[in-house]
matplotlib code that plots the C-alpha trace (Angstrom):
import matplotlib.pyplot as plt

x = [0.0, 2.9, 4.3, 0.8, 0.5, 4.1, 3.3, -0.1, 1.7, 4.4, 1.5, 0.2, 3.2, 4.4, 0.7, 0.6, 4.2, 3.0, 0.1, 2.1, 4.8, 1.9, 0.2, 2.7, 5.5, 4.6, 3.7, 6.6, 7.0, 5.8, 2.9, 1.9, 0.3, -2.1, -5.4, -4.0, -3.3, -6.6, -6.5, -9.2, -7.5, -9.0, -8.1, -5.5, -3.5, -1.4, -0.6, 3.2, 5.9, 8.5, 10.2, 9.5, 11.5, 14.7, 14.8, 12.9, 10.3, 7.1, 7.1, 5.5, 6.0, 8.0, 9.4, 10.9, 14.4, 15.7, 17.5, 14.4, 15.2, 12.6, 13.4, 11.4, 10.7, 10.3, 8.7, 9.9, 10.4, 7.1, 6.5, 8.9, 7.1, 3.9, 5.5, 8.1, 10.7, 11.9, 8.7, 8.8, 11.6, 13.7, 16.2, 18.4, 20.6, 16.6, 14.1, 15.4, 15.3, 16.1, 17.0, 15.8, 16.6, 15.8, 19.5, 18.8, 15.6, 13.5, 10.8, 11.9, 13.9, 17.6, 19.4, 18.5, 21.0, 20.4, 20.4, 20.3, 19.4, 18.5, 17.7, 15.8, 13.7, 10.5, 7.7, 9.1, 5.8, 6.8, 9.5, 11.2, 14.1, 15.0, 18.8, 21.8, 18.7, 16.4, 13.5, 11.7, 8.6, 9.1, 6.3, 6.8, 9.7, 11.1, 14.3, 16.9, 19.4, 22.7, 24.5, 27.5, 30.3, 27.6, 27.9, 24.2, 25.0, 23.5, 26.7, 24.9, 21.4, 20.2]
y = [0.0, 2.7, 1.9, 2.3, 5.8, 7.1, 6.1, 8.4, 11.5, 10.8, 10.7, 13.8, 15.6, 14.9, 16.0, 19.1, 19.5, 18.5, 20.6, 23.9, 23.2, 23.2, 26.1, 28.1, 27.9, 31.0, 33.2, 35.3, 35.1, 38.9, 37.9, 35.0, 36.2, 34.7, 33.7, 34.4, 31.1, 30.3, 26.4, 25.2, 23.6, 22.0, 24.4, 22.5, 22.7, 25.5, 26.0, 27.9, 28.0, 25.5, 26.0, 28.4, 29.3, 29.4, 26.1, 24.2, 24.6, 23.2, 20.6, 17.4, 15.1, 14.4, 11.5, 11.8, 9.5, 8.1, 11.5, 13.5, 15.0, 16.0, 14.4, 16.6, 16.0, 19.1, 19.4, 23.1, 21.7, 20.4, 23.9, 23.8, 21.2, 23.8, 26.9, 29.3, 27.8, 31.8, 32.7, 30.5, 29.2, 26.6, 24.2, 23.7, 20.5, 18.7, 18.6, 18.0, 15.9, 18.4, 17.7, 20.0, 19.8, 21.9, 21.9, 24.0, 22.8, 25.9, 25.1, 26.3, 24.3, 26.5, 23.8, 22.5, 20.7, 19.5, 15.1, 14.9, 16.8, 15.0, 15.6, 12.7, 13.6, 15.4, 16.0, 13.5, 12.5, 10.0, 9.5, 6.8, 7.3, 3.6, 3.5, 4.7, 4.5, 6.6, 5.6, 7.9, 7.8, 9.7, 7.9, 5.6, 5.6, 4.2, 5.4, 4.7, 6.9, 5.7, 7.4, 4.9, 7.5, 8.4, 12.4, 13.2, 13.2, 10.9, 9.1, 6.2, 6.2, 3.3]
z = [0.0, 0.9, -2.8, -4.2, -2.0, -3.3, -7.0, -6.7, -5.3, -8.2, -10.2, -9.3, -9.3, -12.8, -14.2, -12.1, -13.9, -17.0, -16.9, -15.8, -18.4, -21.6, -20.4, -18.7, -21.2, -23.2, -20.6, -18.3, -15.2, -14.7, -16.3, -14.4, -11.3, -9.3, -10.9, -13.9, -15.1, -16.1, -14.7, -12.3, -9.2, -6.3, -3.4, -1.6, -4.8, -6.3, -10.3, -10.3, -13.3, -12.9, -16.5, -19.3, -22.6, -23.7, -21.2, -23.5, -26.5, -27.3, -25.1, -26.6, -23.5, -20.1, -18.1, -14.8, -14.3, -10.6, -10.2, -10.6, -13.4, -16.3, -19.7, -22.1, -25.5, -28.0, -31.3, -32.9, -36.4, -37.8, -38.7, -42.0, -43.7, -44.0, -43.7, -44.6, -42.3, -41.9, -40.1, -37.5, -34.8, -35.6, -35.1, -37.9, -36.4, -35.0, -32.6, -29.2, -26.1, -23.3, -18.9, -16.8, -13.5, -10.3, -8.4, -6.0, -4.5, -4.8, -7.1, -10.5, -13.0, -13.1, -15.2, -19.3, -21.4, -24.7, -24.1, -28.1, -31.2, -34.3, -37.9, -37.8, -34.7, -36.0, -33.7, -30.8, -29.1, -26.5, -24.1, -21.6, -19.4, -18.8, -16.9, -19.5, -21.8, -23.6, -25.6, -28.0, -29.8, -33.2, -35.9, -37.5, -35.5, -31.7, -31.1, -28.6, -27.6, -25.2, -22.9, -22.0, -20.0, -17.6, -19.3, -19.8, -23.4, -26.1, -27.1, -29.5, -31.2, -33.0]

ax = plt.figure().add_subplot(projection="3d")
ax.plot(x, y, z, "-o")
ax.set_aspect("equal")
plt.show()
């Protein structure tokens, strides 16, 4: 039962985080006063910004290692493929898997760093953070990235 308690305040957490991260990312953090969030919340809870831009970039989904750090997937490209590529932000080398990572224990994320960018990552939509590996979902597509020195780095993809 105390496993199944922990795993539903996990739960929780990583929505509330999920939840803050889609609708907050856009918005600054002089703009994001109280009530102005425009989420519902039950009122024991509280909505606040744990990560915004130039940390990460349309965020596309999240997984939460042993370290407690947030693997985020971003999707920034799939804009060139309609569109003048010149018009909108883009990143020329791929879309991204980013860590973000709150070292200082005060409620905001204060580290990102790029795990791996790849031309052949296009609108990444799923993520898992399994040991020294990472699996992501990029249709038609499941690819696994490596990290074998232990650097936070993506040394191998396959």
């Amino acid at each position: 039962m105390i496993i199944f308690d922990f795993m539903k305040r996990i739960f929780l957490s990583v929505s509330i985080v999920i939840v803050v991260i889609i609708f907050l990312t856009g918005c600054t953090s002089s703009s994001a006063g109280k009530g102005e969030t425009g989420l519902f919340l039950p009122d024991d809870l509280q909505a606040t910004l744990w990560a915004e831009s130039p940390m990460l970039y349309n965020p596309t989904n999240m997984d939460v290692d042993s370290k407690g750090r947030i693997w985020i997937t971003e999707a920034v490209n799939y804009r060139n493929y309609t569109n003048d590529s010149t018009k909108y932000f883009h990143h020329p080398k791929g879309d991204r898997v980013m860590i973000l990572e709150d070292t200082d224990q005060d409620g905001r994320a204060d580290t990102s760093k790029i795990f791996v960018q790849d031309g052949d990552l296009l609108s990444p939509l799923g993520i898992a953070v399994i040991g020294n590996k990472v699996l992501v979902s990029c249709s038609p597509n499941l690819m696994v990235y490596t990290d074998e020195n232990g650097e936070v780095k993506s040394n191998k993809g396959y």
